[in-house]
N, C-alpha and C positions, 0 to 999 in steps of 0.2 A: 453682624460684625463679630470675629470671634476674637478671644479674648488672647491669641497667640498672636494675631492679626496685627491688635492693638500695640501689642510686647515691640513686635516686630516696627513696625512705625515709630513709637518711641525710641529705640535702640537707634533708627537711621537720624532719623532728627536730633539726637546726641552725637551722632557720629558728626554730623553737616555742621552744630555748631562747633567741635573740634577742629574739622577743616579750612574752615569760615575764618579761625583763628589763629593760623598760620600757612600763611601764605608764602610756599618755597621755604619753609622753615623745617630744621630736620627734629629728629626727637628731643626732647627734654629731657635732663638732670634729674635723676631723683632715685627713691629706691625701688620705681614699681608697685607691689605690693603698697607701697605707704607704711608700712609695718615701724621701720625705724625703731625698734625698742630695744635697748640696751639692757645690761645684768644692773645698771641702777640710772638706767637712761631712754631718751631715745635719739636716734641722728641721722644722720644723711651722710652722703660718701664726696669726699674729695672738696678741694677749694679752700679758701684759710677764713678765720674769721668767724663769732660765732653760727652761720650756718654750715662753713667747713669742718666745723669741729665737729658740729652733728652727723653730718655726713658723713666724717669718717670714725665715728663713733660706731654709727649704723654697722659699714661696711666690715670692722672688726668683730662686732658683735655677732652679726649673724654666721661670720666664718666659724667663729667659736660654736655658732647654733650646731651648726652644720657636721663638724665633726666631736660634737660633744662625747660622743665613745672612746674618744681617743683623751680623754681628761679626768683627770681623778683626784677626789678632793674631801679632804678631813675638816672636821669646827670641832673646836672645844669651847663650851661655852666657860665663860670668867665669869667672877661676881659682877664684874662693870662692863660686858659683853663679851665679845669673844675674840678665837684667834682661829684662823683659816689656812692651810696651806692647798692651793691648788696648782696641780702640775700638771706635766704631759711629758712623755716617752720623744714626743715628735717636734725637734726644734722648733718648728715652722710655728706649730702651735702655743708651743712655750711661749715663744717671742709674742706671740698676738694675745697671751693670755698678760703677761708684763705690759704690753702697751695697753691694754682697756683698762688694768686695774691702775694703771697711772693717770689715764687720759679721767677716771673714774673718783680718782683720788681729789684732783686736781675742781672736777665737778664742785665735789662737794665741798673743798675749803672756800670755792669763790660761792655758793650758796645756788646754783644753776641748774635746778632743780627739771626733769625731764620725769617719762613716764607719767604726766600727769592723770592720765586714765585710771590709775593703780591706786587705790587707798594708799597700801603702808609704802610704797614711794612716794608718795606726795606727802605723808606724813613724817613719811625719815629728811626727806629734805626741808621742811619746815621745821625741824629741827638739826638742819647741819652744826650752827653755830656750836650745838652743844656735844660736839661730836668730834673725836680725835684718829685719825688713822696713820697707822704706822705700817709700811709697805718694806716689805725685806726681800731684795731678788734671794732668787734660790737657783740653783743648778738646772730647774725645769722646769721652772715658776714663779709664785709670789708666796710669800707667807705676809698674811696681815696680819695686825691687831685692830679691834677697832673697838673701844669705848668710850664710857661719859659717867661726867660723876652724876649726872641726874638719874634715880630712879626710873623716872618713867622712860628715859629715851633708850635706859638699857635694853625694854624687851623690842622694841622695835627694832635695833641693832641684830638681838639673835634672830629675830624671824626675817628678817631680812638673810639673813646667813645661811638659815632652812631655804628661803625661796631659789637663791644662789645655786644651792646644792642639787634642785629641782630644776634648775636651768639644766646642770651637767646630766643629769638623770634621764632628762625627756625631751630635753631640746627645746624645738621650736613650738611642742605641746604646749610645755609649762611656757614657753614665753608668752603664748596666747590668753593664759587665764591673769586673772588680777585677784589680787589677794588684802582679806582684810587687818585692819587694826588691831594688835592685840589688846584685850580687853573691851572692845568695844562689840556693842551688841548688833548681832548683825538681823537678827529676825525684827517680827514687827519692832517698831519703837513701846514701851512700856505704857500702858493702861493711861499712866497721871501723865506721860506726856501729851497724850492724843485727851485726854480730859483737857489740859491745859491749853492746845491748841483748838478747842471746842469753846473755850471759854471765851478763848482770844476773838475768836470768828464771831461770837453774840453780842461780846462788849464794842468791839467792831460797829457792826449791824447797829447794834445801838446810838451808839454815839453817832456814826452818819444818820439816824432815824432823827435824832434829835438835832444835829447841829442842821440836815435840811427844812426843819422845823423856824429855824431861827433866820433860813435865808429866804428869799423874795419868792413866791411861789412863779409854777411853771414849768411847764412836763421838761425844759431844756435842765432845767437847775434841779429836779427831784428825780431824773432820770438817767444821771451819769455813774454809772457802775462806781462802787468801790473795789478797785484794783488790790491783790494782797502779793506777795515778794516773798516769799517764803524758803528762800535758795538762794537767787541772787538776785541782792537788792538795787532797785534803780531801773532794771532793764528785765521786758516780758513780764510786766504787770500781767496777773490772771483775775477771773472771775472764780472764787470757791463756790465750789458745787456737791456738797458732799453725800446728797442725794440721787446726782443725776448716774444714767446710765453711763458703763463702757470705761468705766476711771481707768487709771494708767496701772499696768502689771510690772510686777517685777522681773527684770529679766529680756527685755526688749533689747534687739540690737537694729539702732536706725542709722542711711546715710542720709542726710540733708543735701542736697544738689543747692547750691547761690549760686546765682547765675546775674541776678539783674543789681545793677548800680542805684546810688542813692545822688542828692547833691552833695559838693566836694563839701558843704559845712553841715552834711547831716548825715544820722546814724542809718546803717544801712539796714532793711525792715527783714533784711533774710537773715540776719544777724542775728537779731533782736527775737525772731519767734525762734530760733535755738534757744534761751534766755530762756521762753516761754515756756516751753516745751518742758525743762526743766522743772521750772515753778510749778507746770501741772503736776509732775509727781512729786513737791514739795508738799504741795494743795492736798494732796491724797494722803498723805501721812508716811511717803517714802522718804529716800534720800537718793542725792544726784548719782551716787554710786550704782544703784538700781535699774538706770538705765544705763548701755552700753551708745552713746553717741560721738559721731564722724562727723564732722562739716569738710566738702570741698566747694572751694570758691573759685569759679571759672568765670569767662564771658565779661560782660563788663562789670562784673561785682571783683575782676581781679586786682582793680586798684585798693579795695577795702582793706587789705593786707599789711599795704604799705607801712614802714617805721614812720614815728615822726617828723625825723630831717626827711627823710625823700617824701611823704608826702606834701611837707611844706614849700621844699621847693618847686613842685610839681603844679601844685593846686591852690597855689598863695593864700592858706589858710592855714589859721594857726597851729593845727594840729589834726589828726588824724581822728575824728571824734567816735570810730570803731575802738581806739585801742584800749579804753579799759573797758567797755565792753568783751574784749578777746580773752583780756587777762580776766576774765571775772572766768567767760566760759574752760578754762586752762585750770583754775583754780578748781572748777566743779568734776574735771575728768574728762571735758571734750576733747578730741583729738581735733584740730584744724591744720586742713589740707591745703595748698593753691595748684593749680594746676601748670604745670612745668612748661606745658606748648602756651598756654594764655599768657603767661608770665613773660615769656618771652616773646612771642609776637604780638605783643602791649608795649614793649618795646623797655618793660622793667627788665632791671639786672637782680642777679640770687641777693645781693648784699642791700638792696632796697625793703627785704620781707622781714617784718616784723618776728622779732622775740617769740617763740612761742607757736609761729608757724612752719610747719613743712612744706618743702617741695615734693609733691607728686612728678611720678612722668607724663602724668595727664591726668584730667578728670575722669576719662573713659577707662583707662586702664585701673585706678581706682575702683572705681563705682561697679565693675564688671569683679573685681579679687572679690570686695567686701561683699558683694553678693553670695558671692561664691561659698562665703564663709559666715552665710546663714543672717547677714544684714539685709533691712530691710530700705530701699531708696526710695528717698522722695524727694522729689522735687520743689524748690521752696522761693519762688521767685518776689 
């Protein structure tokens, strides 16, 4: 059996659960690609409501991608960050360059943080609060200001400004790369910390040596792995292994395929080894950022999604028990996808999906771009 063979059988069998899943249903809403990433965001096109807003976040954004040549743009940095004018010759552009930095604006005073994949976005908007923006239309543009009286959220304010500037420059290149923290160390972690988490791992070891010591013998009770959380706590408990073969690299880009459901009052397990997956390169002495990870959740795993209210009224349990699991994975840089044709021949509506999640146009047309773009899929049932 050759290994194209294989390719090829897996490709149909994705195709059949696609089909399987809507029945006389036409395409799905979404951006395609899944890309959605914004000059300080990411969204989805059309419909009102926070997934309308992303959506036509999106939809503005990549226009701008699109004819970035036709845009031209100055920053002068201030002592309390800077000030920008970015224009265009081309009405059409003008206008759509005024609505993002509005629709952008308006982001950050409600604290609505997108890009989660990106270090210094997800770091500029954990510091919105401390963050003031003043938006000037212009004749064929915007002129911003944007500062803070805190020292430290100044420099993320200007590199943020450089990243901006890299939008106009290279387009949809730069919108692909992610960018780090000023000040912050991106190579290995420093010597005393990896001592330090060396220490932690012994004193660890230890004290489960000792506290199994004190409980009732029996290979059931001296035999249950001590789990460590190294990333995100609570969920994809690991085993550290800091000897064994094949540890995690820097620089991996994976798609997680969820496909299969949990009970409506328990956490879903294709979730949760995302979670893991993570804490392995915690375990290793990386950071979340090190890895590049996608989840799309198709097939019966498309209810896991759900917000609060629609899954309560759905599944008359209290609460959606994936959702701070999602928000943890959002926090660490995962992008989470659902699938547009699932979503809707499941018979959910766009305003049912959770905070934090996109709509794809399908899981297949997903999983076929991110490939394309040197991601690695797996399937995670």
């Amino acid at each position: 059996m050759t290994l194209s063979f294989i390719r090829s059988v897996g490709l149909l069998l994705l195709m059949s659960v696609c089909v399987l899943a809507q029945p006389g249903g036409g395409p799905g809403r979404g951006p395609g690609r899944g890309m959605g990433r914004g000059m300080m965001g990411r969204g989805m096109q059309g419909g009102g409501g926070p997934q309308g807003d992303m959506r036509n976040d999106m939809q503005v954004f990549h226009h701008l991608l699109e004819h970035h040549d036709e845009i031209r743009r100055t920053v002068k940095e201030l002592e309390t960050g800077v000030e920008t004018v970015t224009e265009s010759d081309n009405p059409e552009i003008a206008g759509k360059i005024q609505e993002h930095v509005a629709a952008m604006q308006k982001r950050l005073e409600e604290g609505r943080g997108l890009r989660f994949w990106d270090p210094l976005f997800r770091a500029l908007f954990q510091k919105s609060a401390e963050i003031s923006m003043k938006v000037e239309r212009t004749g064929k543009g915007v002129k911003v200001t944007e500062s803070s009286k805190d020292p430290q959220v100044v420099p993320l304010i200007q590199a943020h400004a450089r990243v901006v500037s890299g939008f106009v420059k290279r387009g949809f290149d730069e919108a692909h790369e992610s960018h780090e923290v000023p000040g912050e160390q991106t190579a290995e972690r420093k010597p005393a910390d990896k001592e330090a988490e060396h220490d932690a791992h012994h004193e660890q070891a230890e004290h489960a040596g000792e506290s199994g010591k004190k409980r009732a013998s029996g290979p059931a009770a001296d035999s249950k792995p001590q789990l460590a959380f190294p990333l995100i706590q609570k969920f994809g408990g690991v085993i550290v292994r800091e000897k064994a073969a094949e540890a995690p690299r820097k620089g991996a880009r994976v798609v997680l395929d969820v496909t299969t459901a949990a009970e409506a009052d328990q956490l879903n397990k294709g979730l949760e080894r995302v979670a893991r997956l993570i804490n392995l390169y915690g375990a290793a002495g990386l950071k979340a950022d090190d890895v590049r990870i996608v989840v799309v959740v198709h097939g019966d795993a498309t209810r896991s999604i759900l917000g609060a209210e629609a899954y309560h009224g759905r599944f008359e349990v209290e609460s959606n028990p994936n959702l701070p699991l999602l928000a943890e994975l959002n926090k660490a840089g995962v992008e989470v996808f659902v699938c547009g044709q699932a979503l809707g021949n499941k018979g959910f509506s766009d305003d049912e999906v959770s905070d934090g999640v996109t709509i794809a146009v399908s899981a297949l047309t997903l999983l076929l771009n991110r490939q394309a773009d040197g991601y690695t899929a797996i399937p995670v049932p």
